[in-house]
C-alpha positions as CSV (number, residue, x, y, z in Angstrom):
1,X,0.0,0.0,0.0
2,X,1.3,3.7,-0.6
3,X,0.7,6.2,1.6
4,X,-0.4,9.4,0.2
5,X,1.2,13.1,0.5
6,X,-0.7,15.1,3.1
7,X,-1.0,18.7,0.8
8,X,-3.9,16.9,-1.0
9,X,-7.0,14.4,0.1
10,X,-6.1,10.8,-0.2
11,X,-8.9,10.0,-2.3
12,X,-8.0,12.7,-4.9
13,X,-5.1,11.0,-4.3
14,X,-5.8,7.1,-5.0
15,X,-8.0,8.9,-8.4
16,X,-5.3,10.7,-9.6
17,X,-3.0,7.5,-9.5
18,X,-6.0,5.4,-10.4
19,X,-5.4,7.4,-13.8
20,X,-1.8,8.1,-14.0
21,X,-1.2,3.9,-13.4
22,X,-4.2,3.4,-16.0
23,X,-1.9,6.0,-18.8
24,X,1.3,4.3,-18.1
25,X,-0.2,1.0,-19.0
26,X,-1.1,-0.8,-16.5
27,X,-3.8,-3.1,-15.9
28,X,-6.8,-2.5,-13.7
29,X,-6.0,-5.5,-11.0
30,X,-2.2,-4.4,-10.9
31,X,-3.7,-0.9,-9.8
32,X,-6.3,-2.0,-7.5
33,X,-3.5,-4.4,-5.7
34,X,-0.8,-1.3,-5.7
35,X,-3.4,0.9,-4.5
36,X,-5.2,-1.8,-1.8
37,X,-8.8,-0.6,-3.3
38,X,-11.3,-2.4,-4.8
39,X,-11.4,-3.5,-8.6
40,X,-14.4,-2.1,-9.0
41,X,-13.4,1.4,-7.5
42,X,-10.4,1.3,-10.0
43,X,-13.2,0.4,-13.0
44,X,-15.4,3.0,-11.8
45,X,-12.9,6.0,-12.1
46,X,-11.4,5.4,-15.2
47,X,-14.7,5.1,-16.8
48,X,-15.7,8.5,-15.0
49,X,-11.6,9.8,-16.4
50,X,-12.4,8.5,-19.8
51,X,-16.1,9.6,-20.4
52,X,-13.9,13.8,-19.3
53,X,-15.4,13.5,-16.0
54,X,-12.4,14.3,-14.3
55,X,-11.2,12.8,-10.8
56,X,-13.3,15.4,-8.4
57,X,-16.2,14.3,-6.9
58,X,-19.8,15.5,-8.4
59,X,-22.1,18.3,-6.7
60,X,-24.4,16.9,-4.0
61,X,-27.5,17.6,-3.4
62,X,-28.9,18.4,0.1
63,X,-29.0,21.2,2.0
64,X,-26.3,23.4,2.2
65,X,-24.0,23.7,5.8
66,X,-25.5,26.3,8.1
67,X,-22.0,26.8,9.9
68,X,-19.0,27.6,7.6
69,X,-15.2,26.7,7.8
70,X,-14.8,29.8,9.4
71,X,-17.9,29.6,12.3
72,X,-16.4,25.9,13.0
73,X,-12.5,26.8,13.1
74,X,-13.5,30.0,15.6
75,X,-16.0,27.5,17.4
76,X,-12.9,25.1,18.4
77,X,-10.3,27.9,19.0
78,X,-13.5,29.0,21.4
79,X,-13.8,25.7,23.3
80,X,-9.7,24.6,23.1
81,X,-8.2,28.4,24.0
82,X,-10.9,30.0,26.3
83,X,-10.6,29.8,29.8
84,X,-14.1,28.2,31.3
85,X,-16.0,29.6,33.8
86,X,-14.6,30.2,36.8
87,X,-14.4,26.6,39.4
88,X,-14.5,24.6,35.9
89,X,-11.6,23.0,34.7
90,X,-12.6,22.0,31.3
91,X,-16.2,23.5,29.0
92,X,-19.2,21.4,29.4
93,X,-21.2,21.7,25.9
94,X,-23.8,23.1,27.9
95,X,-22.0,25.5,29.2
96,X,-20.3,26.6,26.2
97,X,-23.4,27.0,24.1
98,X,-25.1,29.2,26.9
99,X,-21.6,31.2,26.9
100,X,-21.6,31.6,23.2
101,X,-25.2,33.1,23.8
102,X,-24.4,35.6,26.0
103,X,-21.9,37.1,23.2
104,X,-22.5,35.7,19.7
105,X,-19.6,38.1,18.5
106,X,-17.2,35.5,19.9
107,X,-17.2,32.9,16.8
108,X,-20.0,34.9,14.8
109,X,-22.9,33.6,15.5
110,X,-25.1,31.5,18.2
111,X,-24.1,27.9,17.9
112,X,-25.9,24.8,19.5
113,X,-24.5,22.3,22.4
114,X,-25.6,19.4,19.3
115,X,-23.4,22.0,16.6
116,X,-20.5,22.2,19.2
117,X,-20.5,18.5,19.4
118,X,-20.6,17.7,15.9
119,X,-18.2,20.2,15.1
120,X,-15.9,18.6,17.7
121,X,-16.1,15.2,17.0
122,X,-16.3,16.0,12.8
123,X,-12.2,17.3,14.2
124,X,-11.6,14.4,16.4
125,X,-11.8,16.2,19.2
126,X,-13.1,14.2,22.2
127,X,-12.9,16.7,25.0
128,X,-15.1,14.9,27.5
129,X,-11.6,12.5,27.8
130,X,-9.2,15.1,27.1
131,X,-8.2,18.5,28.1
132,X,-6.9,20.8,25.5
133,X,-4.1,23.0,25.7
134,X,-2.0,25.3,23.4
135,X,1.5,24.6,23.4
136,X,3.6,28.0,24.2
137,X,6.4,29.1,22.4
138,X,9.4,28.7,24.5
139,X,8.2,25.4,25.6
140,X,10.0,22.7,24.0
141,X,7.8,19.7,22.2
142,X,8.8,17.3,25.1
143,X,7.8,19.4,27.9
144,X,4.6,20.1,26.3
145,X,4.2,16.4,25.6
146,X,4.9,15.5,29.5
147,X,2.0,18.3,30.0
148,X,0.0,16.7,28.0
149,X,0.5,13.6,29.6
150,X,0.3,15.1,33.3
151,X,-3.2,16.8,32.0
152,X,-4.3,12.9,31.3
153,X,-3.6,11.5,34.3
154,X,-5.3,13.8,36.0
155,X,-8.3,13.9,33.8
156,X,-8.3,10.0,34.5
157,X,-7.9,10.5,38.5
158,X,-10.6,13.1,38.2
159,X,-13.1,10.2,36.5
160,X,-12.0,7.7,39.6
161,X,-13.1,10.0,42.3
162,X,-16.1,10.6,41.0
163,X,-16.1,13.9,39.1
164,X,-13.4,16.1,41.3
165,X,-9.9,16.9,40.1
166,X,-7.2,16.8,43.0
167,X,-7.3,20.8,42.7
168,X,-11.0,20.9,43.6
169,X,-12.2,22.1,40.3
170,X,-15.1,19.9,38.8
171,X,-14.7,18.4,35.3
């Protein structure tokens, strides 16, 4: 299997050399094995390449996003960079949509504790498990990977006793 470059999706990717493999000559089952997809994937874009199609996917219907790039990206600098309120340690959804309420200016419009949510985990973002931090300059990576780790531990000491962290502040 090859692994694709980061600067572009990897199944723009797998299309592009879907085609490129198909140009140089060869056949569709030496591609799907090279490229660890299906035969019928392989089939399927160079009958979309050869037909002028191109490799990009096709408009979708449905309904359009309500919350842009820009709404979501300011949402999660929001929830990862803002302190919470005071006695918290970490943002409770519900708390961070009643927050965002208060002063819509903040990301640019209300957003809901569902939005948040999806908007988190759409980034991987689990923060009921995790607490997270930006890393400051003049910290090395190491240090900031031992606070990282420190942050965990205490994150998982604060589940065992039953909602408390060993600072007081409720998670």
């Amino acid at each position: 299997m090859v692994i694709p470059p980061t600067n572009i999706g990897p199944r723009l990717w797998q299309r592009a050399a879907i085609a490129s493999l198909h140009v140089s000559g060869i056949d569709e089952q030496a591609t799907a094995a090279f490229l660890d997809c299906h035969l019928d994937t392989v089939n399927r874009w160079l009958s979309r390449v050869e037909t002028g199609h191109g490799i990009h996917d096709h408009a979708r219907s449905g309904r359009p996003p309500m919350l842009d790039q820009g709404i979501q990206l300011r949402t999660i600098a929001f929830y990862c960079q803002k302190s919470p309120l005071p006695g918290y340690s970490s943002w409770s959804l519900r708390d961070a949509e009643k927050y965002l309420k208060g002063d819509p200016a903040i990301v640019g419009t209300t957003v809901s504790r569902s939005s948040i949510s999806r908007i988190l985990n759409a980034h991987a973002m689990r923060p009921h498990l995790y607490k997270y931090c930006k890393r400051s300059r003049g910290v090395p990576k190491s240090a900031s990977a031992l606070r990282l780790r420190s942050l965990a531990a205490q994150n998982a000491s604060a589940r065992k006793s039953r909602g408390f962290c060993p600072q007081g502040k409720r998670i």
